[in-house]
KOLGUSE-325431 format. One record per residue (C-alpha): residue in one letter; chain; x, y negated, z. Coordinates in Angstrom, 1 decimal. Each point is the difference from the previous one (the first is absolute). Example, Ala and Ser with C-alpha at 12.3 -4.5 7.8 and 13.67 -1.06 7.14 Angstrom:
<nodes>
- aa,ch,px,py,pz
- A,A,12.3,4.5,7.8
- S,A,1.4,-3.4,-0.7
</nodes>
This chain:
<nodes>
- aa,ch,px,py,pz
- X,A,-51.0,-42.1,39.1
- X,A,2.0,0.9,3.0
- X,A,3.6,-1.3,0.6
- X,A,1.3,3.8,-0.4
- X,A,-1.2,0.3,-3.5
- X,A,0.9,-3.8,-0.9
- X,A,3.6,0.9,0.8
- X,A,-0.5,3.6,-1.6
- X,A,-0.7,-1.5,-3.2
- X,A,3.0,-2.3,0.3
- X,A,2.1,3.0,0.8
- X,A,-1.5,2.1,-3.3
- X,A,1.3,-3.3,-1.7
- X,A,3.3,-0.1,0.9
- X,A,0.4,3.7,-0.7
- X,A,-1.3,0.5,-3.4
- X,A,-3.3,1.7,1.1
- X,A,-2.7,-1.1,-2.6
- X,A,-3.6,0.4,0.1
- X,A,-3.3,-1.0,-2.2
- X,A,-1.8,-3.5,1.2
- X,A,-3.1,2.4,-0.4
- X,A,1.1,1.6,3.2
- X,A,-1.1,-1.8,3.4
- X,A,1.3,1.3,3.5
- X,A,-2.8,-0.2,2.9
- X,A,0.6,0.3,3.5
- X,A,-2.7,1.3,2.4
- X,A,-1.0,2.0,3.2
- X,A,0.9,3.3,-1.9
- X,A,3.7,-1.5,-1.3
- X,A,1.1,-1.3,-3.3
- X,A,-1.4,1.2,-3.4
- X,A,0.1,-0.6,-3.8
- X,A,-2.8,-1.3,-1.7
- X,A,-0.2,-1.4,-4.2
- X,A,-1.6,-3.5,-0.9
- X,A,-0.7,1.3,-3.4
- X,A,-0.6,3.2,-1.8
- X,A,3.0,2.1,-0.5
- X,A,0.0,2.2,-2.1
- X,A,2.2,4.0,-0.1
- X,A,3.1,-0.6,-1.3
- X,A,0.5,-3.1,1.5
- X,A,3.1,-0.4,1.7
- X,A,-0.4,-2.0,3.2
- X,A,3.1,-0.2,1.3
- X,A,3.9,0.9,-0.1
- X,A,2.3,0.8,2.8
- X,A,3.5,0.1,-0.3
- X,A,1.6,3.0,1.8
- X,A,2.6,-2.7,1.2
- X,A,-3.3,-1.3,2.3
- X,A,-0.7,3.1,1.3
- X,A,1.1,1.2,3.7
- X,A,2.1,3.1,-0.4
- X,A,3.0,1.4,1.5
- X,A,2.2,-0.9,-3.6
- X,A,-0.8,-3.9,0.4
- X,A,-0.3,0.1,3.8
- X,A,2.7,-1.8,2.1
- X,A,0.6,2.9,2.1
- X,A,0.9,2.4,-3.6
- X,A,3.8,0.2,0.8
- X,A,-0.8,1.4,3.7
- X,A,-3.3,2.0,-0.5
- X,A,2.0,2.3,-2.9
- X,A,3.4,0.2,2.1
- X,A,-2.2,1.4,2.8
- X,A,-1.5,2.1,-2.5
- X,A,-3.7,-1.0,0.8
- X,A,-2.5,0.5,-2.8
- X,A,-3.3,-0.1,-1.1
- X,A,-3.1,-1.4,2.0
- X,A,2.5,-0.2,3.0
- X,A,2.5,-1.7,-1.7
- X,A,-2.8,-2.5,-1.5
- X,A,-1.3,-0.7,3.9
- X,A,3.7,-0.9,1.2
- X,A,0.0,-2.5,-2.8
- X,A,-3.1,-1.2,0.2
- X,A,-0.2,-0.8,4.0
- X,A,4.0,-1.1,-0.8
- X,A,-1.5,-2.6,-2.6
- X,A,-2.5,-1.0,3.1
- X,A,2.9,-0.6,2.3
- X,A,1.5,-2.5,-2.1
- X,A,-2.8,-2.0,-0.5
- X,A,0.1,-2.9,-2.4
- X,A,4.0,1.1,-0.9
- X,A,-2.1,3.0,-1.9
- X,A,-0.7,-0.3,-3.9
- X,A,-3.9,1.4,1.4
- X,A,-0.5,-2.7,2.2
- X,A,-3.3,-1.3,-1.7
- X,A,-0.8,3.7,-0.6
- X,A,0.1,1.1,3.1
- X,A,-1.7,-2.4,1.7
- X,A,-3.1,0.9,-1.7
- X,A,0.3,3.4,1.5
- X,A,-2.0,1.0,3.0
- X,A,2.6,1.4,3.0
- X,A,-1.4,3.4,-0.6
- X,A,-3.1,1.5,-1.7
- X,A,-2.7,1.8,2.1
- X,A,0.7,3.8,-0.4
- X,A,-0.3,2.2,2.7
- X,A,4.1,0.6,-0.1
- X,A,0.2,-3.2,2.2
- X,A,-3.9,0.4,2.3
- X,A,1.5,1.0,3.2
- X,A,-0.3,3.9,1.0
- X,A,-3.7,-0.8,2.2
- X,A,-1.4,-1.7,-3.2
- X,A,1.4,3.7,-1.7
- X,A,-1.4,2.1,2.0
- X,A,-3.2,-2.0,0.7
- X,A,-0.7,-0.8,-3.3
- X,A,1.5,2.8,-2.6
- X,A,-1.1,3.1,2.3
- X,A,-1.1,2.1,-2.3
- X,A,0.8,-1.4,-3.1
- X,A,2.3,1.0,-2.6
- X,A,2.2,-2.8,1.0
- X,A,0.4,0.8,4.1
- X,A,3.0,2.6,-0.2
- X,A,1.6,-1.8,-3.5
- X,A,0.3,-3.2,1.9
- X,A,1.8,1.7,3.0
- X,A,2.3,1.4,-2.0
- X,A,0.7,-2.9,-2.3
- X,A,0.6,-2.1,3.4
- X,A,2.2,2.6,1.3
- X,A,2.0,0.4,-3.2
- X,A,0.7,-3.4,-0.7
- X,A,1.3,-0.4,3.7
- X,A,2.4,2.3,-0.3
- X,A,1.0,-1.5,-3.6
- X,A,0.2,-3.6,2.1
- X,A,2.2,1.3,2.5
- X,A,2.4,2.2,-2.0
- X,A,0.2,-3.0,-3.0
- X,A,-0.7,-3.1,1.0
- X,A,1.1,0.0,3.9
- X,A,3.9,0.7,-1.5
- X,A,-0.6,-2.7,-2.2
- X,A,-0.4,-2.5,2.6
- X,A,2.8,1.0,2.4
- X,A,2.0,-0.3,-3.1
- X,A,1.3,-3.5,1.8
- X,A,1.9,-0.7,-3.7
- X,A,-3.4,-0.8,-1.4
- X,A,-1.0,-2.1,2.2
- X,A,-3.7,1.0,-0.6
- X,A,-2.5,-1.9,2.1
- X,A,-1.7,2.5,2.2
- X,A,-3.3,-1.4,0.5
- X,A,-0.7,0.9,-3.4
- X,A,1.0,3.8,-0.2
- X,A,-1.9,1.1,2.8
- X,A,-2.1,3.1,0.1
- X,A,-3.6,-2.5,0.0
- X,A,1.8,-1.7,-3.2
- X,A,1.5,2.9,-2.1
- X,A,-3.9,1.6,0.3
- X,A,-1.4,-3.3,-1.0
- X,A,1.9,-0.1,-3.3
- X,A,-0.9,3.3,-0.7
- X,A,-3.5,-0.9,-0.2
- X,A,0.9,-2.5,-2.3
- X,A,2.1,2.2,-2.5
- X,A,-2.7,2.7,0.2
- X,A,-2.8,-2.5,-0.9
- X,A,1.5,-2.2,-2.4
- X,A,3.4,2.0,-1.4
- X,A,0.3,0.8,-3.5
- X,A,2.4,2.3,-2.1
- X,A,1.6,-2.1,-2.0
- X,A,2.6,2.0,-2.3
- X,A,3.0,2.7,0.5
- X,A,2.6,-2.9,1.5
- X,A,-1.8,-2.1,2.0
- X,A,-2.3,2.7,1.2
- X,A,-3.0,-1.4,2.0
- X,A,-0.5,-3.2,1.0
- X,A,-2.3,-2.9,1.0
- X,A,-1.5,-2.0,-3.1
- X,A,-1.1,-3.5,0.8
- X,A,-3.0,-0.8,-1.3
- X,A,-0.6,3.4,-1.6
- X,A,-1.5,1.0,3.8
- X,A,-2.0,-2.5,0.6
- X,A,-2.8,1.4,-2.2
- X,A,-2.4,2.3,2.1
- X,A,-1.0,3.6,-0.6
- X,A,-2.9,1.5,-1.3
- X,A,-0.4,3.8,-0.2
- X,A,-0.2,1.3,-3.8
- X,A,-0.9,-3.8,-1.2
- X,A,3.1,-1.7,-0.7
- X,A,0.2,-3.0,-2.1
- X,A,3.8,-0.4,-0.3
- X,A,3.2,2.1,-0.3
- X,A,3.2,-0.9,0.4
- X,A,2.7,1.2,-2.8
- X,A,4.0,-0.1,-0.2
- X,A,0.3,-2.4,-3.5
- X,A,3.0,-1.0,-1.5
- X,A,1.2,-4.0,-0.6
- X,A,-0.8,0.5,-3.7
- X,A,-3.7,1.6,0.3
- X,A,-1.2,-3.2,-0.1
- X,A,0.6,-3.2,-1.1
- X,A,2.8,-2.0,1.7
- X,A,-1.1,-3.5,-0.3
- X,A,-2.1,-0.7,2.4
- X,A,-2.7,3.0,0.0
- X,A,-1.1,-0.5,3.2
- X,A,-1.6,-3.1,0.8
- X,A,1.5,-1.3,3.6
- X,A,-2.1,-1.3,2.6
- X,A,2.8,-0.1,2.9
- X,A,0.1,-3.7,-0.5
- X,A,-3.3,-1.2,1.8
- X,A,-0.9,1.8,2.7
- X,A,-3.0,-1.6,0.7
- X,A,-2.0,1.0,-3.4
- X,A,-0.4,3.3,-0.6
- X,A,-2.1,-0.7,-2.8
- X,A,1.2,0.9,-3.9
- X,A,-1.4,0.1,-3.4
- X,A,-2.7,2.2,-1.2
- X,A,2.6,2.0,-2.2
- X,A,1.7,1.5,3.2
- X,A,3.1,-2.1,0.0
- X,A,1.6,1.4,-2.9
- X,A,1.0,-0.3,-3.1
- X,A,-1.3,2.8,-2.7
- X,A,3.2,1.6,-0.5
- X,A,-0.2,0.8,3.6
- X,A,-3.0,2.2,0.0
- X,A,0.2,3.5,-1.3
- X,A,-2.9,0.3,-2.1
- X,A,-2.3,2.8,0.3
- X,A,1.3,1.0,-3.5
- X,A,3.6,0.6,1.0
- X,A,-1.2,2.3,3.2
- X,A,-1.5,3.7,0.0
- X,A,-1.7,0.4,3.2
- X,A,0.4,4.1,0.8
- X,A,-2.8,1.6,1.9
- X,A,1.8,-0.8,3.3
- X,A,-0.1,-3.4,-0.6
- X,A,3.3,-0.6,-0.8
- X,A,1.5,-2.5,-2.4
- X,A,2.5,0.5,-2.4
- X,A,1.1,-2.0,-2.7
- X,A,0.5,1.1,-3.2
- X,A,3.0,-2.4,-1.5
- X,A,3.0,2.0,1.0
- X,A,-0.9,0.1,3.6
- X,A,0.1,3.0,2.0
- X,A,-1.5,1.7,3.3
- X,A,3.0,0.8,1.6
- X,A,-1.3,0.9,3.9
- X,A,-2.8,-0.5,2.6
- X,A,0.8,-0.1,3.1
- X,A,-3.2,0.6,3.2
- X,A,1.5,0.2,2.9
- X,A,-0.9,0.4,3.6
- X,A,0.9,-0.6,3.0
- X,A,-0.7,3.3,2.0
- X,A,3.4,0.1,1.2
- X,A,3.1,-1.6,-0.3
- X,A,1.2,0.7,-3.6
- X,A,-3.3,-1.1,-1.2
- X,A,-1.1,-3.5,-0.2
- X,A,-3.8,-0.9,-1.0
- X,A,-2.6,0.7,-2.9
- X,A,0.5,-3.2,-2.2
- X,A,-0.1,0.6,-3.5
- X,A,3.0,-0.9,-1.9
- X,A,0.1,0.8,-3.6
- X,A,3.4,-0.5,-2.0
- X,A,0.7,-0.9,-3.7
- X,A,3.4,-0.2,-1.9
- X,A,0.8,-0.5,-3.5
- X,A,2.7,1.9,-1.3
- X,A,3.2,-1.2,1.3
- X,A,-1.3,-3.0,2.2
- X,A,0.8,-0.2,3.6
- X,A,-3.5,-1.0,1.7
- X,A,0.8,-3.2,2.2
- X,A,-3.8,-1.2,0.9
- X,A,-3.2,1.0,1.3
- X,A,-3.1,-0.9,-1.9
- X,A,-3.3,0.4,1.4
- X,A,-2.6,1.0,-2.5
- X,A,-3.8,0.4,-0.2
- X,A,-1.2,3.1,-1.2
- X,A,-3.7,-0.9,0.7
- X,A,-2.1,-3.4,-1.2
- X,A,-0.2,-2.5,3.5
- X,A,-2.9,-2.3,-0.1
- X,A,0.5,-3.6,1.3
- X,A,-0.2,-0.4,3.7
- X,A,0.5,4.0,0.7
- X,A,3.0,1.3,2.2
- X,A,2.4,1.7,-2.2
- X,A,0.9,3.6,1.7
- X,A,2.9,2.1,-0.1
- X,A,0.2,3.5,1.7
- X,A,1.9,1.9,2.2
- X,A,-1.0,3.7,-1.3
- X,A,-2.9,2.3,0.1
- X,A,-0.3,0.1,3.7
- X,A,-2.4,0.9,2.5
- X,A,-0.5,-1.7,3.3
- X,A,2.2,1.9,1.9
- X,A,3.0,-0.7,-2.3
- X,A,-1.4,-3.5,-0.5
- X,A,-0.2,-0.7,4.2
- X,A,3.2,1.5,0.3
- X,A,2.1,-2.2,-2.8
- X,A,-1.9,-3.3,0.0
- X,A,-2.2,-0.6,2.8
- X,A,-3.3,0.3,-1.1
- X,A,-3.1,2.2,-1.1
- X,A,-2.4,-0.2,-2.8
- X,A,-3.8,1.5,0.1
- X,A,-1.0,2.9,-2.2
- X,A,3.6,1.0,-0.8
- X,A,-0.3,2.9,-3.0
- X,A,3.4,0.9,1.2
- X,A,-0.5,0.4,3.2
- X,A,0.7,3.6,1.4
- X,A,0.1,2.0,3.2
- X,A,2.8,2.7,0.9
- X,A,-0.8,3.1,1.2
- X,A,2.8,1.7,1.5
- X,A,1.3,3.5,-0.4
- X,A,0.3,0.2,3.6
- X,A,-3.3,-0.7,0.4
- X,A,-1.1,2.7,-2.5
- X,A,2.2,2.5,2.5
- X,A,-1.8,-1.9,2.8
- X,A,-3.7,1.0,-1.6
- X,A,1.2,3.8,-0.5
- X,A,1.0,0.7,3.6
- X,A,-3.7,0.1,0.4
- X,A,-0.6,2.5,-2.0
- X,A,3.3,1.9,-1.3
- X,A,2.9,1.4,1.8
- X,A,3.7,-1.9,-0.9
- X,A,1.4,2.7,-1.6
- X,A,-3.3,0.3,-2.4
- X,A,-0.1,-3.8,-0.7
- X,A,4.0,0.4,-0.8
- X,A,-0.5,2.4,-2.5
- X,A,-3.2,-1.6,-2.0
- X,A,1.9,-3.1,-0.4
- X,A,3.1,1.7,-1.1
- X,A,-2.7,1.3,-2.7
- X,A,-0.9,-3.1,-1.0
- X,A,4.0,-1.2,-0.5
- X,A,0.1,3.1,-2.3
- X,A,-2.6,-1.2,-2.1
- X,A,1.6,-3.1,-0.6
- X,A,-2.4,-2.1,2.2
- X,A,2.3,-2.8,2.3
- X,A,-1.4,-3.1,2.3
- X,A,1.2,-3.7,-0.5
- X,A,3.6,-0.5,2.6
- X,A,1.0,-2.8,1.4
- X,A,3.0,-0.7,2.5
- X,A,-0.6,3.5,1.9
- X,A,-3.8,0.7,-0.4
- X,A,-1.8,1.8,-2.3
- X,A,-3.7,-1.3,-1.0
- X,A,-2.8,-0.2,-2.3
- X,A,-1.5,-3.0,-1.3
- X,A,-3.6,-0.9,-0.3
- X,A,-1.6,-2.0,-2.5
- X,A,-2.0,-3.4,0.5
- X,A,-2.9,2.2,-1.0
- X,A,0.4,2.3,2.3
- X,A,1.2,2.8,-2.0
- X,A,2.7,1.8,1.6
- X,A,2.9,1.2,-1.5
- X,A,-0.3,2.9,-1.9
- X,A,3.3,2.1,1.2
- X,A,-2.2,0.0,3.5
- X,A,-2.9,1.5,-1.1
- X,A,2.3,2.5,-1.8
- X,A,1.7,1.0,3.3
- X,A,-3.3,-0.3,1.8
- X,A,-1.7,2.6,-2.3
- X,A,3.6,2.1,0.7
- X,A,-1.1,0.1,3.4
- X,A,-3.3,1.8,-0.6
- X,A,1.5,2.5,-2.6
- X,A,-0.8,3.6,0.6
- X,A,2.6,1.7,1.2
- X,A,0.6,2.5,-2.6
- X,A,0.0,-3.1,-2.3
- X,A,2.6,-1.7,1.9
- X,A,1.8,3.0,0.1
- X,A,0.0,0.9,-3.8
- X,A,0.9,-3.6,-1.0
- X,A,2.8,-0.3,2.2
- X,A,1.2,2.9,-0.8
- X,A,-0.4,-0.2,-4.1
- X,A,1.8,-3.9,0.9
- X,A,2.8,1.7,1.6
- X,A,0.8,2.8,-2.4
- X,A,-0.1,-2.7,-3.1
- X,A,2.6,-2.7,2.4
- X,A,2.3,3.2,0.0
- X,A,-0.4,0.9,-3.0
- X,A,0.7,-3.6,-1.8
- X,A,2.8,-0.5,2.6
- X,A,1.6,3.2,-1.1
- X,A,-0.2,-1.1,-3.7
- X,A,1.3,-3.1,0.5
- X,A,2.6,0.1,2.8
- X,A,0.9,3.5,0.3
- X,A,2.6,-1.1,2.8
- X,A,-2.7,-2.3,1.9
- X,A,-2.1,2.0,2.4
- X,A,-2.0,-3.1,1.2
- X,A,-3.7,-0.1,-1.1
- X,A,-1.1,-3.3,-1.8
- X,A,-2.8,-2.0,1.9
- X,A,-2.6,0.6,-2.6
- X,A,0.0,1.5,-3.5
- X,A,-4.0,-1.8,-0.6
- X,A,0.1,-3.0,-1.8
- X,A,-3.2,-2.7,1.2
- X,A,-2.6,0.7,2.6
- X,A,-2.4,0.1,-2.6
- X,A,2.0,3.5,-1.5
- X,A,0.7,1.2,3.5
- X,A,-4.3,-0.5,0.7
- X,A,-0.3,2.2,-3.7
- X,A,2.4,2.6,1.8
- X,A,-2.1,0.3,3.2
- X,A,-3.1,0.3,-2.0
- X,A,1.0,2.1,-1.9
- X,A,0.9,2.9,2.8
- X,A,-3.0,-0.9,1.3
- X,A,-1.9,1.4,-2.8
- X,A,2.4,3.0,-1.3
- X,A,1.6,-1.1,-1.9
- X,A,-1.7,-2.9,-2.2
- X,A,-1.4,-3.6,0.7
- X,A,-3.6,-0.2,1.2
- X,A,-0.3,-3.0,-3.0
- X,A,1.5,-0.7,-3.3
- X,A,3.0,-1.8,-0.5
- X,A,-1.5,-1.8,-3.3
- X,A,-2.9,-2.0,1.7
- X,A,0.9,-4.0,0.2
- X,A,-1.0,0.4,4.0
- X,A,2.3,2.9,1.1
- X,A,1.8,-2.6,2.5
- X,A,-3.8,-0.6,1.3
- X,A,-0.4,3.6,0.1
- X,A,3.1,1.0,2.2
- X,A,-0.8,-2.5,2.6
- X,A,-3.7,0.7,0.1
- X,A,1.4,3.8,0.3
- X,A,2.5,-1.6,2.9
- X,A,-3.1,-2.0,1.8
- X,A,-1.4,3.0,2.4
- X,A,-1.9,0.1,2.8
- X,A,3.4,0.7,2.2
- X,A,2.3,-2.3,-1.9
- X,A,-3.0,-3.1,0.7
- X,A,0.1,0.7,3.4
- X,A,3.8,-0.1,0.0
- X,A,0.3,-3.6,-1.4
- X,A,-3.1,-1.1,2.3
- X,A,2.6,1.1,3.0
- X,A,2.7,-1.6,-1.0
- X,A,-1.6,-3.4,-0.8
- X,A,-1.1,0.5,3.7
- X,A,2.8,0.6,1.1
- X,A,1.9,-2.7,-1.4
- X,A,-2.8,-2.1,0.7
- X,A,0.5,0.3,3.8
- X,A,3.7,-1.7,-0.7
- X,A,-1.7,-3.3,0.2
- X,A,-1.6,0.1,3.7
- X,A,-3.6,0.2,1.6
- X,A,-1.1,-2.7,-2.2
- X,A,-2.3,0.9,-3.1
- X,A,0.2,-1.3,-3.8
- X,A,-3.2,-1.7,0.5
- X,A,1.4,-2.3,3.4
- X,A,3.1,-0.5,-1.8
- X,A,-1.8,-1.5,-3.0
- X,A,-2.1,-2.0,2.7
- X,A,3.4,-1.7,1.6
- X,A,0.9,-0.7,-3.7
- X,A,-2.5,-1.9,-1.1
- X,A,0.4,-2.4,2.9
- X,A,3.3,-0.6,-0.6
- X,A,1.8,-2.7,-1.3
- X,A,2.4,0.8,-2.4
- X,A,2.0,-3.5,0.2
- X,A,-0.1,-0.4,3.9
- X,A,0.6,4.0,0.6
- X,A,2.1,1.5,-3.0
- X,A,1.6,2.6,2.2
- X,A,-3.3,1.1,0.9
- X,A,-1.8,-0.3,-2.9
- X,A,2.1,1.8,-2.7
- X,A,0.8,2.9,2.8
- X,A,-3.9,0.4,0.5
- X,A,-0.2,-0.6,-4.0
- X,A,2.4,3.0,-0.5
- X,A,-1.8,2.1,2.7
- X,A,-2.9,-0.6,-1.6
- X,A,0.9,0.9,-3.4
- X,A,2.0,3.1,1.1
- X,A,-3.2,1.5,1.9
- X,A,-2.4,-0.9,-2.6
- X,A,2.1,2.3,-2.4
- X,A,-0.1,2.8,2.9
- X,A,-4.1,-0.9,0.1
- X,A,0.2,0.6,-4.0
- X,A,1.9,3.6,0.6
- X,A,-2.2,0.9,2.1
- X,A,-3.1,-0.5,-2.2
- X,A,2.2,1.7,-2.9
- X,A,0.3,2.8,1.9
- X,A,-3.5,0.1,1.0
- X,A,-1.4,-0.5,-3.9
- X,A,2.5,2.3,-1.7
- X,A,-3.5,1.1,-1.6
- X,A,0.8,-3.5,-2.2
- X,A,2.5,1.4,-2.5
- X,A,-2.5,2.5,-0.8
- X,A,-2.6,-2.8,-0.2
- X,A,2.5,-1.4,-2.8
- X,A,1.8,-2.8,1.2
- X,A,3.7,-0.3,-0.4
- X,A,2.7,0.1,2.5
- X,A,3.2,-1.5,0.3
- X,A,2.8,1.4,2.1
- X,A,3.0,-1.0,0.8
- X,A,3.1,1.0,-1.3
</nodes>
């Protein structure tokens, strides 16, 4: 064991942090982990936390001048955690934070040639730049004044630009939401477990001093910090497990107990931006009346002996996972690729006029269709499987409409907008965005004019939904998503999928991470494009009777 988690476990001591003997910390190439000597079983709780222990801006030393300033949130959290770093052993996270690493290996802190070397392309290049830019300008408008504030006597060498960006990596990777007045902080212990997409083995829940027993539940283990070994039972005594008959486990995989205690929130957060912190699961419990003033960490999965015991940060794909934590993982369901709107208008200027292109995607708006938004672009998501997202083929297939189609729709839309408007608002002239409710009606509605009147299939069959987008798949609409997945394809440079996955494979993942995960995540993101393409290419597949899944 190394001296960092030796004095760790000391500190968890001192500060009421309590944890099974079952549990044994390893420390290897990759970082620090959780393993289990014994079987554990769902239910079990593993550990508590008290929120006293954990790093926020309420139990912070810095508190009083953070809220006169009137900083808050995951900016308020980084000016007390690098204040905590500046005062060394005087902090009450000493031990804690000398397990940390100085900053965690997102691309927010590669420098701007390892951005634009290694994330052209990618969903990740321009969301870096702007994350790097916006946090700049949040250093120097918040944290500079801070400094020159010569009353408190800040050390400077610890709020610089380099060190406010490193402890944002660390609040995005290892932050938790704790509850409404503490707000999100770090959780000793509680982060040390690694992530594993859509497999976690543990949860961490808000519990109240009374939901267990107070005598001793938690076997300690802070006294000997050279064994890490317990007894088979997990280190605790059985009024300290919550037995599988106590708990209802919901389709989600939730836990809930059924003695008077409550779900009361769930918080997933990210850390996109600055109000957002990252995608740990923290699920809360009260019972009536009781002021939660712990953390429990419980399993809602069986752990075999010798297994590393997983938490997770969210359903994410590699981009998001890249982006937050550092690092990739292979065959990511959730990965997706964007395709923008812009790039959409991009494809039409080969073939359409502005003015035409402006008025089939006003169309579309009508009819209720919209694209996913973020910051200040528009986009459409595609699936792991390739399967675009089915707003696009809608206002693809818009594109191609017969004129005296368009025309008749738009003009039908219209009329009804006014007419609802008129009924509703008689003093409101403005027309309402879109009076359709759901792509899938809005795909009935152009169908429908298509064919006088009625749909060309009946609205009772179970495979309707297979039905419109086989209708949707035509020759023009294929060639449409084949263009843009070329299109966005050419983002990531002269090289081709198949060098890419060449370099890859002959790279090592522990001497190269940078590398690695960026060529893992261009990887992945081009494989989906490869995936579109063949979609597009096979739309005769639905009719062969397979299903598809699109996104939302």
């Amino acid at each position: 064991m190394t001296r960092g988690l030796r004095a760790f476990k000391r500190w968890m001591k001192s500060h009421g942090v309590e944890y099974s003997d079952a549990l044994l910390f390893t420390d290897g190439v990759e970082g620090i982990g959780v393993k289990t000597l014994c079987d554990l079983s769902v239910g079990d709780l593993i550990a508590t936390i008290p929120k006293s222990a954990c790093l926020t801006i309420k139990t912070s030393m810095a508190q009083n001048f953070i809220e006169d300033v009137g900083i808050g949130d995951s900016l308020g959290l980084a000016v007390a955690l690098m204040f905590e770093l500046s005062i060394g052993q005087e902090s009450n996270w000493y031990g804690y934070l000398q397990l940390l690493p100085k900053k965690e290996p997102v691309p927010l802190v590669w420098n701007l040639e390892e951005v634009d070397t290694l994330l052209v392309g990618t969903e990740l290049h321009k969301a870096v730049k702007y994350d790097k830019s916006l946090l700049y300008e949040d250093w120097k408008e918040c944290i500079v004044p801070l400094v020159a504030a010569k009353q408190l006597n800040l050390n400077e060498n610890y709020f610089g630009v380099e060190q406010y960006f490193a402890a944002k990596t660390l609040i995005a990777s290892r932050a938790f939401e704790i509850d409404e007045y503490h707000g999100s902080g770090m959780v000793p212990l509680a982060d040390l477990f690694n992530h594993k997409t859509g497999a976690e083995d543990v949860h961490l829940t808000s519990m109240s001093a009374n939901s267990g027993s107070e005598d001793d539940d938690v076997r300690d283990n802070g006294g000997n910090d050279d064994d890490d070994r317990g007894s088979n039972d997990g280190g605790f005594d059985d009024d300290a497990k919550l037995s599988i008959e106590e708990l209802v486990v919901d389709s989600f995989g939730d836990i809930f107990e059924n003695s008077g205690i409550q779900k009361n929130h769930k918080t997933m957060a990210t850390a996109s931006d600055e109000n957002h912190l990252n995608g740990h699961i923290l699920e809360s419990y009260s019972s009536a009346g009781d002021d939660p003033d712990a953390l429990g960490m419980i399993l809602i999965k069986n752990v075999k002996a010798g297994n590393e015991v997983f938490n997770t940060y969210g359903t994410l794909g590699n981009a998001a996972l890249l982006h937050r934590y550092g690092f990739t993982e292979p065959e990511n369901p959730f990965d997706i690729v964007n395709i923008d709107l812009n790039l959409v208008m991009k494809w039409a200027k080969g073939s359409f006029s502005n003015r035409y292109s402006r008025s089939r995607i006003s169309l579309w708006k009508k009819l209720g269709c919209s694209s996913c938004s973020n910051q200040d672009s528009e986009y459409f998501e595609v699936t792991f499987s390739g399967t675009p997202q089915l707003d696009l083929m809608v206002l693809l297939y818009i594109f191609y409409l017969p004129d005296e189609v368009y025309c008749k729709m738009d003009l039908s839309l219209t009329t009804r907008m006014k007419v609802d408007i008129s009924l509703s608002s008689p003093m409101n002239d403005e027309l309402p965005s879109s009076i359709v409710d759901g792509v899938h009606n809005a795909m009935d509605i152009i169908f429908s004019a298509e064919s006088g009147g009625s749909l060309p299939f009946s609205r009772e069959t179970e495979d309707m939904a297979t039905q419109r987008v086989d209708r949707l798949l035509t020759k023009h609409v294929c060639n449409a998503l084949i263009s843009l997945a070329d299109i966005r394809e050419g983002f990531y440079g002269a090289s081709s999928l198949e060098e890419d996955m060449h370099v890859l494979k002959g790279c090592c993942r522990l001497r190269e991470p940078k590398r690695y995960h960026s060529l893992s995540l261009r990887v992945c993101e081009r494989s989906i494009l490869k995936k579109m393409r063949i979609f597009a290419s096979k739309s005769g597949c639905i009719r062969k009777g397979k299903k598809i899944y699109f996104a939302a």
